[in-house]
C-alpha positions in Angstrom: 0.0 0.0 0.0 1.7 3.4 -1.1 2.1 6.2 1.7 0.2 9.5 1.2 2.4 12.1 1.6 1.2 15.5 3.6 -0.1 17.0 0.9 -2.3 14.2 -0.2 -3.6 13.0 2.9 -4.7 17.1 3.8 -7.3 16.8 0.3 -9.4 14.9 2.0 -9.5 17.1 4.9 -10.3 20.5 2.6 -13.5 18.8 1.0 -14.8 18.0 4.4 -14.0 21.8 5.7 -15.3 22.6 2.4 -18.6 21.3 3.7 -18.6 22.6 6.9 -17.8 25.9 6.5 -20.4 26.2 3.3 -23.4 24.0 4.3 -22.9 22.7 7.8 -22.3 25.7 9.8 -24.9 27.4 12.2 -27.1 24.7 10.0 -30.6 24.2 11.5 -32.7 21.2 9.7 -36.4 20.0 11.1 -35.4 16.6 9.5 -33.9 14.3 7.2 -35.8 14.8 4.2 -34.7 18.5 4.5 -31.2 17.9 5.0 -31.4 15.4 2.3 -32.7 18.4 0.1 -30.1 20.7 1.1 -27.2 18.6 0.4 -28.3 17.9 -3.1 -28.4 21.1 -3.5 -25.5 22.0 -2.2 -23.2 18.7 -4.2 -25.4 20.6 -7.7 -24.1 23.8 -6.9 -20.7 22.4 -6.6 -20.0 20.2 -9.2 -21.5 22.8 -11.6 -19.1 25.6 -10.5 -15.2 25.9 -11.9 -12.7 24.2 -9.6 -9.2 26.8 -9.8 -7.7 22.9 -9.2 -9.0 21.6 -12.3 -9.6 24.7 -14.2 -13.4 23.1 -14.8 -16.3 22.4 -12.9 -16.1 18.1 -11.8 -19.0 17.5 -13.9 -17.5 18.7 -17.1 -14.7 16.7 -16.2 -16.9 13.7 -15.4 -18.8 13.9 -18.8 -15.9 13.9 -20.9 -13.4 11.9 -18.9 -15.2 9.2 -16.9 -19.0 8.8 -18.1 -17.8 7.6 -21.3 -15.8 4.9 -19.7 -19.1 3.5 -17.4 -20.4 0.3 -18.8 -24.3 -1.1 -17.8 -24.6 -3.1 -14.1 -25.4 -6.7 -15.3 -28.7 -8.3 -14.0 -28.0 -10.3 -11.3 -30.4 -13.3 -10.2 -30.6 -13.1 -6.3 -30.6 -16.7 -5.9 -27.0 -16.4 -7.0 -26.3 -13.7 -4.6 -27.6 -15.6 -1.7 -27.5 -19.0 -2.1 -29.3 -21.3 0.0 -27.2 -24.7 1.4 -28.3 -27.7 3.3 -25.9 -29.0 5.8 -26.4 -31.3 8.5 -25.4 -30.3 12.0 -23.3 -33.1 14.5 -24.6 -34.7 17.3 -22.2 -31.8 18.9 -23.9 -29.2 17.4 -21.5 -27.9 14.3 -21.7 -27.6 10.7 -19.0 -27.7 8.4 -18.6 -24.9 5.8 -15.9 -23.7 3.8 -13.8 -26.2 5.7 -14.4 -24.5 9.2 -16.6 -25.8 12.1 -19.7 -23.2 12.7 -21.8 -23.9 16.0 -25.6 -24.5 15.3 -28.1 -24.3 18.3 -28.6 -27.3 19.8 -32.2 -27.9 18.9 -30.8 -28.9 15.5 -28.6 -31.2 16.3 -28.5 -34.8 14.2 -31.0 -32.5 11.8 -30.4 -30.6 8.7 -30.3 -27.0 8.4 -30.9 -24.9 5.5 -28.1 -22.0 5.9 -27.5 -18.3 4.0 -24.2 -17.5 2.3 -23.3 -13.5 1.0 -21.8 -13.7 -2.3 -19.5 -17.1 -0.8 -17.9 -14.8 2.4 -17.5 -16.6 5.6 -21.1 -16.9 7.8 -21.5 -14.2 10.3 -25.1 -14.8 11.0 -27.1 -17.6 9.8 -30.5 -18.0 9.9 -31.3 -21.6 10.8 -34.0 -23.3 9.3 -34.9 -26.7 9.6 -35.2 -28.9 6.5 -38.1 -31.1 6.3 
């Protein structure tokens, strides 16, 4: 991983002073819809107006430098985002997965359980469900 130097790590810095000093300061909202409102406005007025940096507004340099280079998200079928597994739980109360041991409550054990997986990342919760 390369080091930032001073310089660099201080940009992100200025956009959140940026922010502050412009928008968030003595700011007063009755809620999140309005704030919501504000801060769209506030990103338009922005990225319309000519950064001294880039000698253009971001959105001209977005049009011509990056939009063109965006391709379509590809459909995705859920099912293949969250597949659904059978596994059957030890007389100890584990399952096996991704070669590691995962404790099941012990009303399942000697049963099968029907178990979640997020795009094939280790289980952090699973929702047990008993197969019939």
């Amino acid at each position: 991983m390369q080091t930032l130097s001073g310089k660099d790590k201080g940009e992100g810095r200025e956009a959140l002073y940026y922010i502050q000093e412009h928008l968030l300061k003595g700011l007063e909202v009755e809620g999140i819809a309005r704030f919501d409102g504000l801060l769209y406005d506030f990103t338009e007025r922005y990225n319309k107006r000519t950064h001294s940096d880039l000698g253009e507004s971001p959105e001209e340099r977005f049009m011509r430098d990056e939009k063109p280079l965006l391709r379509p998200i590809p459909e995705v079928e859920p099912a293949e985002i969250f597949p659904k597994e059978i596994r059957s739980v030890t007389n100890d109360g584990y399952i096996s997965w991704a070669g590691a041991l995962y404790p099941v409550p012990m009303k399942h054990c000697l049963r099968q359980v029907k178990i979640e997986t997020l795009l094939e990342r280790p289980l952090r919760s699973i929702q047990w469900m008993a197969v019939s």
